[in-house]
DRENPA-3360 file (N, C-alpha, C; in nm, 2 decimals, always signed):
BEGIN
1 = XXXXXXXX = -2.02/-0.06/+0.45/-1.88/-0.07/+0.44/-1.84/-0.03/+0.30 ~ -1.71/+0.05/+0.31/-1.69/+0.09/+0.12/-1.60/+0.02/+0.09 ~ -1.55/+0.01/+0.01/-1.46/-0.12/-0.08/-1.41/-0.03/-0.19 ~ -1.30/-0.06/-0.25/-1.20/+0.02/-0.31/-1.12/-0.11/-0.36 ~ -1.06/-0.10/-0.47/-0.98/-0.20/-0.58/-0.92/-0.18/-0.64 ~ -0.80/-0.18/-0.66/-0.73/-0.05/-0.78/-0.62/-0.20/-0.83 ~ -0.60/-0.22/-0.92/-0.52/-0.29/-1.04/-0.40/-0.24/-1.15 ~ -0.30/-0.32/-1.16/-0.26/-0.26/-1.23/-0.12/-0.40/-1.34;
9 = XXXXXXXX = -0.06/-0.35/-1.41/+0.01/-0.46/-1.49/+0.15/-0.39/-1.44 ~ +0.26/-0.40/-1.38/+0.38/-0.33/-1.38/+0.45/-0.45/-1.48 ~ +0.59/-0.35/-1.56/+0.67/-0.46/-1.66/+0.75/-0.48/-1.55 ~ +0.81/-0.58/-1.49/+0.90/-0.63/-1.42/+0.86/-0.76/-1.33 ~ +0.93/-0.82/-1.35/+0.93/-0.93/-1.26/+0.88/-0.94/-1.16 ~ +0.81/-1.03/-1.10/+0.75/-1.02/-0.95/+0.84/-0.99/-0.87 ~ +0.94/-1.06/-0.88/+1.00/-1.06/-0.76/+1.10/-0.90/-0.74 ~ +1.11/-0.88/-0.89/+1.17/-0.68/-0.85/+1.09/-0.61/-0.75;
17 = XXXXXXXX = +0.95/-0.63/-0.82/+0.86/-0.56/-0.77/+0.81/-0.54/-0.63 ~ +0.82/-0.68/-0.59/+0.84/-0.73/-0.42/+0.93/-0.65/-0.36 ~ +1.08/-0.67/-0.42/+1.18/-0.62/-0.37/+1.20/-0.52/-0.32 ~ +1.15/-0.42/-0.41/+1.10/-0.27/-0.39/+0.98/-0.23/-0.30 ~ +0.87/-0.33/-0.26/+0.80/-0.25/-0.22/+0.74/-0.37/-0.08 ~ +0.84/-0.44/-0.06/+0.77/-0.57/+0.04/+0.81/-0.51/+0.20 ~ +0.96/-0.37/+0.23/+0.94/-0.35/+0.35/+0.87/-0.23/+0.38 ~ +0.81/-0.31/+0.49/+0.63/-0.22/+0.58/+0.65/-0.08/+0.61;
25 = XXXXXXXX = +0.84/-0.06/+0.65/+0.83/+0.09/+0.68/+0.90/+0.10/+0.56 ~ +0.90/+0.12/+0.46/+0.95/+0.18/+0.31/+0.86/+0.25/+0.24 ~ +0.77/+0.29/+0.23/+0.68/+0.39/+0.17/+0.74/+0.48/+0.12 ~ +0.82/+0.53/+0.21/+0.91/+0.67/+0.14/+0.98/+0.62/+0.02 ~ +1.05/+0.52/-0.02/+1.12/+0.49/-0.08/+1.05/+0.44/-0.24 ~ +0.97/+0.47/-0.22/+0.87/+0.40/-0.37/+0.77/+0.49/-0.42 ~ +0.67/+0.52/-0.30/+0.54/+0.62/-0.28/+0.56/+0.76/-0.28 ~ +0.52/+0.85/-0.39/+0.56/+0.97/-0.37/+0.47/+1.09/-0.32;
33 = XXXXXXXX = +0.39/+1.00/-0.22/+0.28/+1.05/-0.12/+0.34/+1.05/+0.02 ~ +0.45/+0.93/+0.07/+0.48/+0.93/+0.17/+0.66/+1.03/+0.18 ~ +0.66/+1.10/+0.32/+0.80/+1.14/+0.32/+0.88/+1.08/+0.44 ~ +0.83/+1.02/+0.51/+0.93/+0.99/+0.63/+0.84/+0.84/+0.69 ~ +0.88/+0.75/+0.74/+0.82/+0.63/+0.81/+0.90/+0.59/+0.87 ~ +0.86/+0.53/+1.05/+0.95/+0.45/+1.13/+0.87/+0.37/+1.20 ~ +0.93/+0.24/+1.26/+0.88/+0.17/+1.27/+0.87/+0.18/+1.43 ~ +0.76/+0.20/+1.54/+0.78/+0.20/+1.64/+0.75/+0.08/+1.75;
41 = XXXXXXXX = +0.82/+0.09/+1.85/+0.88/-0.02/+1.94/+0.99/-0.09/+1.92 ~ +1.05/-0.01/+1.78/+1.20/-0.10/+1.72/+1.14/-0.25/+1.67 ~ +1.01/-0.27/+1.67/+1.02/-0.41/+1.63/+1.06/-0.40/+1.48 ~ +1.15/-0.54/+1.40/+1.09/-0.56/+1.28/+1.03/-0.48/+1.18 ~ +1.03/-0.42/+1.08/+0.89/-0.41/+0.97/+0.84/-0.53/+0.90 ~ +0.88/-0.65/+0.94/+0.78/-0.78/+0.89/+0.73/-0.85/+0.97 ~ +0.74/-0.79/+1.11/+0.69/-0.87/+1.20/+0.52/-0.84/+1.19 ~ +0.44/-0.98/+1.17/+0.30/-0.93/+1.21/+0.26/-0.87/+1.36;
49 = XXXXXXXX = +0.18/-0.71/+1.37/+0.20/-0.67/+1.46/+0.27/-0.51/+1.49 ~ +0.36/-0.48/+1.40/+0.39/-0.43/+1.42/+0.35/-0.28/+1.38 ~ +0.37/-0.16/+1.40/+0.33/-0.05/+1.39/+0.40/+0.05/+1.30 ~ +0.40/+0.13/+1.17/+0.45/+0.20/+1.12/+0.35/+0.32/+1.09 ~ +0.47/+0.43/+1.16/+0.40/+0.57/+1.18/+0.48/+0.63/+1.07 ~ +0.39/+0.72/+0.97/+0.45/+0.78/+0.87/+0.39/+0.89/+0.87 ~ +0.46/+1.04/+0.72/+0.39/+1.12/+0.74/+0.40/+1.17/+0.59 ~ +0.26/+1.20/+0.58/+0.25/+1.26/+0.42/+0.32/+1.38/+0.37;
57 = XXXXXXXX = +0.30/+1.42/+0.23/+0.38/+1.53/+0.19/+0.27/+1.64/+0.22 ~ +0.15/+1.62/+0.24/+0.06/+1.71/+0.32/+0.08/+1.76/+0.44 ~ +0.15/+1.68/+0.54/+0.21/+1.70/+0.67/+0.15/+1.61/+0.78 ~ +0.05/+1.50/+0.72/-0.06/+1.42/+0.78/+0.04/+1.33/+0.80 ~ +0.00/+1.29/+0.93/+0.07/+1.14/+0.98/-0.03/+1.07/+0.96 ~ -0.01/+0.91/+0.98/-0.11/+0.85/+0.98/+0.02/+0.64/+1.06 ~ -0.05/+0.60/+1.11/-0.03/+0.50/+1.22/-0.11/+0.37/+1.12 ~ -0.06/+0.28/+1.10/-0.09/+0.14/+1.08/-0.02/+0.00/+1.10;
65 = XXXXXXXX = -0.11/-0.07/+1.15/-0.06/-0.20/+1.18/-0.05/-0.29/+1.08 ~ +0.08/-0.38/+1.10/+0.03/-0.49/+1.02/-0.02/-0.62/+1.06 ~ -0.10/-0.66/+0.98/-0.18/-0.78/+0.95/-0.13/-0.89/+0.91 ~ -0.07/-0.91/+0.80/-0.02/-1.06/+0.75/+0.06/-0.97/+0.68 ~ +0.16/-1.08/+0.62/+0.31/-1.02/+0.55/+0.37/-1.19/+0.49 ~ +0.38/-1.18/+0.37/+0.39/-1.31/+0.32/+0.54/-1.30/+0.18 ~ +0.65/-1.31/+0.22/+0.69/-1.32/+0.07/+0.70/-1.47/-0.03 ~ +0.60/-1.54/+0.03/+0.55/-1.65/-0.07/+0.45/-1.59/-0.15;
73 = XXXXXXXX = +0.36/-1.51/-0.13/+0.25/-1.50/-0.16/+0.24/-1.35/-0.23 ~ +0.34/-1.26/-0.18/+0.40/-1.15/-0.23/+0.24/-1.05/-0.17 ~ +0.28/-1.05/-0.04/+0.13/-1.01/+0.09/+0.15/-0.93/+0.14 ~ +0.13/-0.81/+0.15/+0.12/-0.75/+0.27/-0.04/-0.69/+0.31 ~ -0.06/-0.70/+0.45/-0.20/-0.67/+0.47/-0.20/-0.59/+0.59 ~ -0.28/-0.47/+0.64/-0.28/-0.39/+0.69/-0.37/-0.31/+0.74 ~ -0.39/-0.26/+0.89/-0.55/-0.16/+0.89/-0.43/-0.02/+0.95 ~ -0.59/+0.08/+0.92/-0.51/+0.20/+0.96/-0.56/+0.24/+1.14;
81 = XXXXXXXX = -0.45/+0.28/+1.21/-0.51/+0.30/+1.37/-0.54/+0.41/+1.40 ~ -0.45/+0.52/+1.32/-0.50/+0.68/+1.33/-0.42/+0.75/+1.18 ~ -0.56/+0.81/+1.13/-0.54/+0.90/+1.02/-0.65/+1.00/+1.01 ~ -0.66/+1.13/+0.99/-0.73/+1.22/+1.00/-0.81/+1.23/+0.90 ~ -0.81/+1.11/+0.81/-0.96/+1.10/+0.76/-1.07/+1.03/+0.85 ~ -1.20/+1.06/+0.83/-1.32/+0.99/+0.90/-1.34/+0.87/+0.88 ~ -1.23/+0.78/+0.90/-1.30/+0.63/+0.83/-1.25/+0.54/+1.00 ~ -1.32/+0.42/+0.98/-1.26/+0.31/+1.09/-1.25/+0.17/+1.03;
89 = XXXXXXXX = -1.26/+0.09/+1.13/-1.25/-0.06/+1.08/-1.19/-0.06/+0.95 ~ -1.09/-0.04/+0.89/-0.98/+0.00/+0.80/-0.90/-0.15/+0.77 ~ -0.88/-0.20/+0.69/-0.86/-0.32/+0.62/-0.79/-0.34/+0.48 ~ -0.65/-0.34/+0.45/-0.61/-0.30/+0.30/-0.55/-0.45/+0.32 ~ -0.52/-0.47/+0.18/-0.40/-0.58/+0.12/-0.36/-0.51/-0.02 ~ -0.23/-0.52/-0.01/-0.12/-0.50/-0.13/-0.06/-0.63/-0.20 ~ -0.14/-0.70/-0.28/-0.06/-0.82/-0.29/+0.02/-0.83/-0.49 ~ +0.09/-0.89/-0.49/+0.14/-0.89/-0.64/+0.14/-1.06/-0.72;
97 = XXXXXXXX = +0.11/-1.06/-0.79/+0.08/-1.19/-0.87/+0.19/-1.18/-1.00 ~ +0.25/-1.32/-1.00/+0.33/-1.31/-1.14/+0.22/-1.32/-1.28 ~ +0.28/-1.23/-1.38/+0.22/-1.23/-1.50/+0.33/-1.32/-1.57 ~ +0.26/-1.48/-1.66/+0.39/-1.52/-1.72/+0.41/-1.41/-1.82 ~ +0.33/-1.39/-1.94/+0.34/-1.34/-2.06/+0.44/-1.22/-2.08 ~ +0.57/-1.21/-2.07/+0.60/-1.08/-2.06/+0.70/-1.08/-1.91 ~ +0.64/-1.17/-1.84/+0.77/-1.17/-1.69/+0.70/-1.04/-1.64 ~ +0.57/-1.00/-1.61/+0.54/-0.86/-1.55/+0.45/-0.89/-1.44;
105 = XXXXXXXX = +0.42/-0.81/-1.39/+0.33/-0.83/-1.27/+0.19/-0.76/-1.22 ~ +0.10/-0.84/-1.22/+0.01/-0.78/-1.20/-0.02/-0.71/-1.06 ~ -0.06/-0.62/-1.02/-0.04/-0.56/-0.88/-0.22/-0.54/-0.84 ~ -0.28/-0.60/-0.71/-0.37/-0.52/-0.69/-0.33/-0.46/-0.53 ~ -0.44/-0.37/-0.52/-0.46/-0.31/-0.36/-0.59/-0.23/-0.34 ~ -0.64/-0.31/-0.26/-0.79/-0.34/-0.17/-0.81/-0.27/-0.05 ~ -0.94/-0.20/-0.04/-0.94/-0.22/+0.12/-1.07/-0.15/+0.15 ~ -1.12/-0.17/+0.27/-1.27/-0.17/+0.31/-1.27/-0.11/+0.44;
113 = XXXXXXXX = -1.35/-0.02/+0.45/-1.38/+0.06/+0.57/-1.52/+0.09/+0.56 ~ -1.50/+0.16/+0.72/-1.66/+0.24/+0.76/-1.62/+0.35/+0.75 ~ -1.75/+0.44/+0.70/-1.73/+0.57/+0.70/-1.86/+0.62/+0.68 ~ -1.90/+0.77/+0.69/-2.01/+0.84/+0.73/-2.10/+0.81/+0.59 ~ -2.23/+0.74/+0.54/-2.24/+0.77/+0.40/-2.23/+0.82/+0.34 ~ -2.25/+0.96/+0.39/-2.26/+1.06/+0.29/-2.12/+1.05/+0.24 ~ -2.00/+1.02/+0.29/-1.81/+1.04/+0.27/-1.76/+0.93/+0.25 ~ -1.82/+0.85/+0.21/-1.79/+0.66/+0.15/-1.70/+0.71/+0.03;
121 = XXXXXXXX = -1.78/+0.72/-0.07/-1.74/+0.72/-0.17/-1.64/+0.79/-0.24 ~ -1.67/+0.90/-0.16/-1.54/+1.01/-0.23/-1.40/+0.96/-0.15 ~ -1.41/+0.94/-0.02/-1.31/+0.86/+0.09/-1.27/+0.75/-0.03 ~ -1.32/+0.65/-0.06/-1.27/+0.54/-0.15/-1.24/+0.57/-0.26 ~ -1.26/+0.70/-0.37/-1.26/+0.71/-0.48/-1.11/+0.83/-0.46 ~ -1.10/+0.90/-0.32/-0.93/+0.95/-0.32/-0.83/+0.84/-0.28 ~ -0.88/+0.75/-0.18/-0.76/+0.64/-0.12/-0.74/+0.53/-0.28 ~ -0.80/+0.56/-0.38/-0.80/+0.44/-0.50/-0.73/+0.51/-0.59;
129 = XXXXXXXX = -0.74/+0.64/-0.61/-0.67/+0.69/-0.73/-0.55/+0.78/-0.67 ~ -0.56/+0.84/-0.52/-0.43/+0.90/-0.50/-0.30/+0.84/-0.41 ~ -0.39/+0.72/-0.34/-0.25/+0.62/-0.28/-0.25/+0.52/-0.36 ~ -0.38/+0.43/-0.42/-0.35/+0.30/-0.47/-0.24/+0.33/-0.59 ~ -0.37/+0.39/-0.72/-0.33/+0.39/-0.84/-0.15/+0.49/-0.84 ~ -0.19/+0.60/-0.74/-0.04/+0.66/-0.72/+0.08/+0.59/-0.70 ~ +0.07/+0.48/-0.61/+0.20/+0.38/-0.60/+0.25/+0.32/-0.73 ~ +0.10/+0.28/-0.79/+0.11/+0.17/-0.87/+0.19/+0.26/-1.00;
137 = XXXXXXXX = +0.11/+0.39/-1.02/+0.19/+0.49/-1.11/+0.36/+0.48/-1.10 ~ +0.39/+0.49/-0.99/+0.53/+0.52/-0.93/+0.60/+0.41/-1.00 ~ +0.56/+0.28/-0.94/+0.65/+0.20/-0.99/+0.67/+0.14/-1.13 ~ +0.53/+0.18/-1.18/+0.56/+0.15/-1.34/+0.69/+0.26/-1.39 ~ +0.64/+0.36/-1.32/+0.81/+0.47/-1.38/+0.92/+0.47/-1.35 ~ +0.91/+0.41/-1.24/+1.05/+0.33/-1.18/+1.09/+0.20/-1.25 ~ +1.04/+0.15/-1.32/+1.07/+0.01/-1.35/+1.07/+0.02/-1.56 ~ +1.00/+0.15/-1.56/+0.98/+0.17/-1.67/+1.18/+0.15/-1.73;
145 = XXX = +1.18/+0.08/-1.86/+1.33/+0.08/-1.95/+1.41/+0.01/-1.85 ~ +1.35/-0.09/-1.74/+1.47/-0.18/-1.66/+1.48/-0.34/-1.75 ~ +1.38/-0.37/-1.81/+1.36/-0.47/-1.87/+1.43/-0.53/-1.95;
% end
């Protein structure tokens, strides 16, 4: 199974940072990998369960459920059901932690799949630096001079 971890410190408050990035079909709105997401069967985007189908600026869609969704905990957790990379059993969490020092936020985002061995690593070493650390880029620039 490969495992992937990406970290980061954003300056802003936890709870901005939630605010911006805690609904499930909002990717477009933060991520500048994603261009369109909806949420299908009308349910919710915080209902656990439900399904958000999006599509990249590559033209790739990709389908995921959610898992757990906590704004105590500042949680969201998720696997992917169809995406046109080779991976399965697919398992992420986005969660955000208050930093006191500074009122800033530490951000990580995790996730563990199967994949062919030979395509592990490179599979985890694009999903870590072009979605994780990419988000995480985004909103530091977004948030960058709000302080």
């Amino acid at each position: 199974m490969a495992k992937v971890t990406i970290s980061s410190v954003i300056d802003a408050p936890v709870e901005q940072v939630w605010a911006r990035i805690r609904d499930f079909n909002g990717l477009p709105g933060w991520h500048p990998r994603m261009v369109e997401s909806h949420i299908e069967d009308g349910k919710d985007a915080s209902t656990v369960g439900c399904v958000r189908n999006f599509q990249l600026v590559s033209g790739a869609r990709l389908r995921e459920k959610l898992l757990d969704f906590s704004d105590e905990k500042f949680l969201v957790s998720y696997s992917i059901l169809e995406t046109p990379q080779p991976i399965t059993n697919h398992k992420a969490t986005l969660q955000l932690r208050r930093v006191t020092d500074g009122d800033r936020t530490f951000a990580e985002w995790s996730a563990s799949f199967d994949a062919a061995p030979e395509e592990a690593d490179k599979l985890a070493e694009g999903m870590g630096a072009n979605v994780f650390q990419g988000g995480f880029n985004a909103l530091k620039s977004h948030f960058a001079g709000q302080s």
